[in-house]
N, C-alpha and C positions, 0 to 999 in steps of 0.2 A: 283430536290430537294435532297437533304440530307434526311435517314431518320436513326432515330436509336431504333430499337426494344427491348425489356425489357422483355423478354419470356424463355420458356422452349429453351432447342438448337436446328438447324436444322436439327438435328439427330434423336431427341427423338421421342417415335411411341405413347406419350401421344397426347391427343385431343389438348393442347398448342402448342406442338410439330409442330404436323401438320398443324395448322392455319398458325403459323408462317414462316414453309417451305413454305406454298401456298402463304401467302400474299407476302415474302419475294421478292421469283423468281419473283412474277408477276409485284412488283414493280421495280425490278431490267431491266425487259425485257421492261418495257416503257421506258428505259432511267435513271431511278434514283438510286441516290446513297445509297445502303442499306447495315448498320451494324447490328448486334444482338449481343447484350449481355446475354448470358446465364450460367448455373450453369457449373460447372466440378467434375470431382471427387478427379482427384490428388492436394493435394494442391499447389497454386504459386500464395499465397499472395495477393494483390493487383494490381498486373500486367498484362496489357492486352496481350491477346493470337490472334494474327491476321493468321490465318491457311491460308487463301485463298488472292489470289488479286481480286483487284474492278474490273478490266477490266476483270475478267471469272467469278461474280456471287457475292452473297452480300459476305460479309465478316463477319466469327463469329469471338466475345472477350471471350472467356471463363475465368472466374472466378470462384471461391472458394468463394468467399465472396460476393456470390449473396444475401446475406442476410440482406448484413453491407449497409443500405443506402448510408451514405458517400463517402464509394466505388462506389456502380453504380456511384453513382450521378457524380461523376470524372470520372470514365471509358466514361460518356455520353459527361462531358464539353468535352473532349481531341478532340470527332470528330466532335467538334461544327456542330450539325444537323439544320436542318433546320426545323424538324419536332420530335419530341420524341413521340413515342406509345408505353406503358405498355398494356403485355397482359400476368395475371396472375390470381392468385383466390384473391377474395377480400379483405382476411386478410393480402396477400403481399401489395398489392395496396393502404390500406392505411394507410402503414411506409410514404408512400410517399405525404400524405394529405396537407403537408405543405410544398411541396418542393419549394425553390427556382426556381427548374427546368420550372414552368411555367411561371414565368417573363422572364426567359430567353431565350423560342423556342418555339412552337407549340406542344404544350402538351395536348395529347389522352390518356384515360384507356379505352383497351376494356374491358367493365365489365362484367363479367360472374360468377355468386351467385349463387351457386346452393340452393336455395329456392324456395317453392313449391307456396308458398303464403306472401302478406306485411310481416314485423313486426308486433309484438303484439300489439304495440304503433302507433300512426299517425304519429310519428318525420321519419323525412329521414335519412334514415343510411348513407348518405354520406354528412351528415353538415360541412366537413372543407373544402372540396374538392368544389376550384374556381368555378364560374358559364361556363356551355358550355363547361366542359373536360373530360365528362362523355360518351362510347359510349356501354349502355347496350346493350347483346347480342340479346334480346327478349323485348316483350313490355312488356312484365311479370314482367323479370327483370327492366324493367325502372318506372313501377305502382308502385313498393316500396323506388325510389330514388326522392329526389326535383327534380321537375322538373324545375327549372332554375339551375342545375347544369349537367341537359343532353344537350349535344349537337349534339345528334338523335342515333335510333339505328341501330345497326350495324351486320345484322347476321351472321354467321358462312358461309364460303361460299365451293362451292367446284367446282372441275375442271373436269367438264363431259367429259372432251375431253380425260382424260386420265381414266374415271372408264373403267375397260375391259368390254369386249364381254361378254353378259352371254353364260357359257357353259355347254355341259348339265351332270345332276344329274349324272349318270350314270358312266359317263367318270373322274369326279374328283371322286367319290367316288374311285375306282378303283386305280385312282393315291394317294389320299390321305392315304385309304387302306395300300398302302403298305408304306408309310412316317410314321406314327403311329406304324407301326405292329399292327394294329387291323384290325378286317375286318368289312370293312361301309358295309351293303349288300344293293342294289338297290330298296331289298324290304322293309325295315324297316323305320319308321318313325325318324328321326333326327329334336330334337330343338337345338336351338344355344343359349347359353348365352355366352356374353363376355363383362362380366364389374367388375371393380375391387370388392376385397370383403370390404366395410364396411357398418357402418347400415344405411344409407340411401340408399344403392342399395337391401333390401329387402331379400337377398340370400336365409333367411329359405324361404319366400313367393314364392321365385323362385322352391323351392324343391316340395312344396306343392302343387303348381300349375302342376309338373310334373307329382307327385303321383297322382292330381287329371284325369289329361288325362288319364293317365293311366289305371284307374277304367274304365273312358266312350267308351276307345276304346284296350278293352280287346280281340280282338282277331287281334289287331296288335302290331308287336312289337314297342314301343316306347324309345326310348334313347336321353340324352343329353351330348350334346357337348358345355364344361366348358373349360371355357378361362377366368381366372383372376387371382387377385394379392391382396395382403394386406400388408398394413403398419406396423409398430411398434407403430404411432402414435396415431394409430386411432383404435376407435372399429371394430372388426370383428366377423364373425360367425365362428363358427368350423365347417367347412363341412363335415365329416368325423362322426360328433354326427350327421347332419341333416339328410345324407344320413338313417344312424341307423333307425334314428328317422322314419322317412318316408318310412323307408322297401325298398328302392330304389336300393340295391343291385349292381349287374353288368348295372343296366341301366345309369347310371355318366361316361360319356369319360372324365377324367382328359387330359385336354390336356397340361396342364403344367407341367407335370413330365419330368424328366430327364434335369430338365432344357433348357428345350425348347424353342429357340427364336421365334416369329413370326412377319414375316413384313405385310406392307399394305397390298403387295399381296397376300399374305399367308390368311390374314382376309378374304378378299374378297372371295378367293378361298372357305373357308368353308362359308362363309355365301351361296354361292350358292352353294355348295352340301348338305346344309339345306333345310329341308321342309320349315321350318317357324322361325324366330327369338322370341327369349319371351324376358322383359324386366320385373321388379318389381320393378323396380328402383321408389323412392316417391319424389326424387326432384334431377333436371337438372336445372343449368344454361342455358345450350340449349341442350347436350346429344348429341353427335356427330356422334356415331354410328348407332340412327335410321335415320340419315340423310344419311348417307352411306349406309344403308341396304335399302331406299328408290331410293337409284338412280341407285342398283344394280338390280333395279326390285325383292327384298326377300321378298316375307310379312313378317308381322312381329302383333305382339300383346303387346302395352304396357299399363304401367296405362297412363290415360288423365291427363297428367298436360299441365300444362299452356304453356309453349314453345313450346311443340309438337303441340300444336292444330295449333299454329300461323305458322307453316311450314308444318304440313303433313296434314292440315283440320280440323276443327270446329265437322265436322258431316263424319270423316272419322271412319269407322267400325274398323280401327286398335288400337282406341284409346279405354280403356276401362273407365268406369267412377269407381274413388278410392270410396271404402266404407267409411271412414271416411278421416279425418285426427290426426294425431297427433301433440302438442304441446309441444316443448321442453320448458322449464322456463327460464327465464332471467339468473339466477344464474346455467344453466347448462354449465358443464365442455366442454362440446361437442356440439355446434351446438347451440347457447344459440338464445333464442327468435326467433326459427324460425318454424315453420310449415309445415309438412310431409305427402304426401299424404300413407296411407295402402291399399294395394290393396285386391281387392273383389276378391277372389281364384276360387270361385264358376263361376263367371260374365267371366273372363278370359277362366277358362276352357273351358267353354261353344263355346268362343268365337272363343279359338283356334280351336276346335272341326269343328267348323263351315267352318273356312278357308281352313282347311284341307279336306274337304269332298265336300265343294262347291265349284267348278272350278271357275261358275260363278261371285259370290260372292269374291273369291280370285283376279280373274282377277281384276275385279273393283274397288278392293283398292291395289292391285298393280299399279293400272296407275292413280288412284286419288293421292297418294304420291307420285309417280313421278313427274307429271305435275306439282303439290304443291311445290317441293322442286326446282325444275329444275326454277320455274318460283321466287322466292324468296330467290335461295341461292347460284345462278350463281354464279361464284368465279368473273368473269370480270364486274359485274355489284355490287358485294360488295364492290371492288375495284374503279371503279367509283364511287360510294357513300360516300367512306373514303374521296377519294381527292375530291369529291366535299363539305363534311364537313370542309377539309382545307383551300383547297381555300376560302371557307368565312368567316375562323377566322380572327379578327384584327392580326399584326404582334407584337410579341413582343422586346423588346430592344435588343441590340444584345447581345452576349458573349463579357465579360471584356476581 
C-alpha cells in the first residue's frame, strides 16, 4: 500500500516527530510505500520537497504551508495514496473535518488531545469528522469523542529492540560531568524533568515538589536536571521567579543553556544517570516520555491521569492521585472547556521519597511499568493494529 503521513518531520525530536519516524520506517520495512508531509522552515511556497528515494526509506514533502489545507490536501492528491494518516494536535486536525480527502482514500487521524478529563458538555468534540476515522491515542482520549466516529484506539508505540542497555549511574554521570562542565557527583541525588514549559505541564508544581524533597531529605544533597522549552504562543512560567520563589538556588541544572541540542540518545542517557524522573504535567494526550522512562527501566513519579493508568497501571505506585482538578471555561482564550488535573505536592513528595529509599518498592514499579508498557505499546503490534483497522475499512472511490 501507499501511505501518506500528515505529521511533524522525520527529523523532528517532538513526541509527533518520533511516532512518525517509528511508524514510518516500520511501515516502509514491510514493504510499503510511505510519504510524510511535514512543516519546513525556509519558505518554498507550495511545492513539494522529495529529499530521499522510495527504494532507500519513506520519502519526506517538506512544506511551508503546513498550515494552508488546500496545500496539503494537493501535496496528498499528487501521491495518490492508498491510505492517508494525520497525526497532529487536535486543533490541526480539525481544518481537516471536512475534507474531501476521505471520499477519496483511507483516511486515519491519530488523535491525540491533551485533556485530562470529557468536555464540560456531553456533545462529542469531534461532530464533523466521518464515522470510523478517528484513531484516539488512549481510551481516555476516545471516552470524550462519539463513538461512531472512532474507529479503535491506537497507542503510542515503541521499538524495544532499539532502547539501549541500561548503564550504570556512575559511569554516565562522569561522562555527562564533563559534556555539561558541571560535575554530577555519584553521590548526590538527581531528578529529571523534561517537558516543555507551559501551563498544563505544572512547572511551578514541579519546582515545589523539588523544594519539597528537599525539606524531607535534608542531609542529602538533592538536584534537578531541566530540560525544556517554551513557545511564543502559549502561556509559560518564568523559571527564573520559580527558582527565587522556592529558594531553590544552585540546586536547577539548566540543561538548555548555551543552546544546547539533545537527541534521543542524549535523553535516554540522562534519564538513566537519574535517580528518578518527576512529572506535574495535568493533562497528556498519552505523554510520551513516561512511556520511554518506563521501558528504560527509570522510575519515575507522575500525577495519575487517565492515559498513564491505561499503559503503566491502574494500581501502579508511580502514579500519584491529582488533588483536584481544574476547569478552564468555555470562553477561555487557552485551553477552552477542558479539565486539568493539580497535583497534590505533599502526596508526590512523599512518594518520591519513598522510591528513593525503598529498593524494594522501586524495583517493583520499575518492572510493573515495564511489563505494562512493553505489553501495550510494542511498536510491531501497534503497527499491526493500524493495518488491521485498514484493512477493514470499506474502500473508497478512487482519485479523479
Amino acid at each position: 500500500m501507499r501511505f501518506v503521513i500528515v505529521s511533524d518531520s522525520l527529523t523532528s525530536s517532538t513526541g509527533f516527530g518520533k511516532q512518525t519516524r517509528l511508524l514510518a520506517f516500520n511501515l516502509f520495512n514491510r514493504g510499503h510505500e510511505v510519504f510524510v508531509i511535514a512543516r519546513q522552515d525556509k519558505k518554498c511556497g507550495c511545492q513539494e520537497w522529495d529529499n530521499c528515494d522510495t527504494a532507500k526509506g519513506p520519502v519526506e514533502v517538506l512544506t511551508e504551508q503546513f498550515m494552508d489545507v488546500a496545500c496539503v490536501e494537493e501535496l496528498i492528491r499528487i501521491r495518490r495514496p492508498d491510505v492517508i494518516l494525520f497525526l497532529r494536535n487536535a486543533k490541526y486536525l480539525h481544518q481537516f473535518n471536512s475534507s474531501k480527502l476521505f471520499a477519496e482514500a483511507k483516511t486515519l487521524l491519530w488523535y491525540a488531545d491533551e485533556n485530562e478529563a470529557p468536555t464540560l458538555s456531553n456533545a462529542s468534540r469531534a461532530p464533523h469528522f466521518p464515522d470510523n476515522s478517528l484513531l484516539p491515542v488512549s481510551r481516555a482520549v476516545a471516552s470524550s469523542l462519539g463513538q461512531d466516529k472512532v474507529a479503535g484506539v491506537l497507542y503510542h508505540g515503541l521499538d524495544f529492540s532499539k532502547i539501549p542497555v541500561r548503564r550504570e549511574k556512575t559511569e554516565l554521570r562522569k561522562l555527562w560531568s564533563g559534556r555539561l562542565g558541571i560535575e554530577l557527583s555519584s553521590e548526590e541525588i538527581l531528578l529529571i524533568c523534561a517537558e516543555r514549559n507551559d501551563v498544563r505541564k505544572n512547572w511551578d508544581a514541579t519546582y515545589a515538589l523539588v523544594r519539597r524533597v528537599k525539606d524531607l531529605m535534608q542531609h542529602s544533597r538533592v538536584r534537578l536536571l531541566q530540560l525544556t522549552s517554551q513557545t511564543e504562543k502559549e502561556p509559560y512560567f518564568d523559571l527564573r521567579l520559580c527558582g527565587e520563589f522556592y529558594q531553590l538556588g544552585g540546586s536547577i541544572i539548566d540543561l538548555n543553556g548555551a543552546n544546547r541540542f539533545f537527541s534521543d540518545s542524549d535523553i535516554y542517557e540522562l534519564l538513566m544517570l537519574s535517580d528518578l524522573r518527576i512529572s506535574c504535567s495535568g493533562a497528556e494526550g498519552f505523554g510520551l516520555l513516561s512511556l520511554e522512562a518506563a521501558a528504560l527501566l527509570v522510575p519515575q513519579v507522575c500525577v495519575k491521569l487517565r492515559a498513564f493508568a491505561e499503559y503503566l497501571g491502574e494500581d501502579n505506585k508511580c502514579l500519584v492521585e491529582p488533588f483536584r482538578l481544574a476547569v478552564y471555561p468555555q470562553d477561555s482564550f487557552y485551553y477552552a472547556s477542558k479539565v486539568y488535573a493539580i497535583p497534590e505536592i505533599n502526596r508526590m513528595a512523599d512518594r518520591v521519597v519513598e522510591l528513593l529509599t525503598n529498593s524494594t518498592l522501586r524495583n517493583e514499579v520499575v518492572e510493573e511499568s515495564y511489563k505494562k508498557v512493553r505489553s501495550t505499546c510494542n511498536l510491531p503490534d501497534v503497527v499491526d493494529k493500524l493495518l488491521e483497522i485498514i484493512h477493514g475499512m470499506p474502500s473508497p472511490r478512487m482519485f479523479a
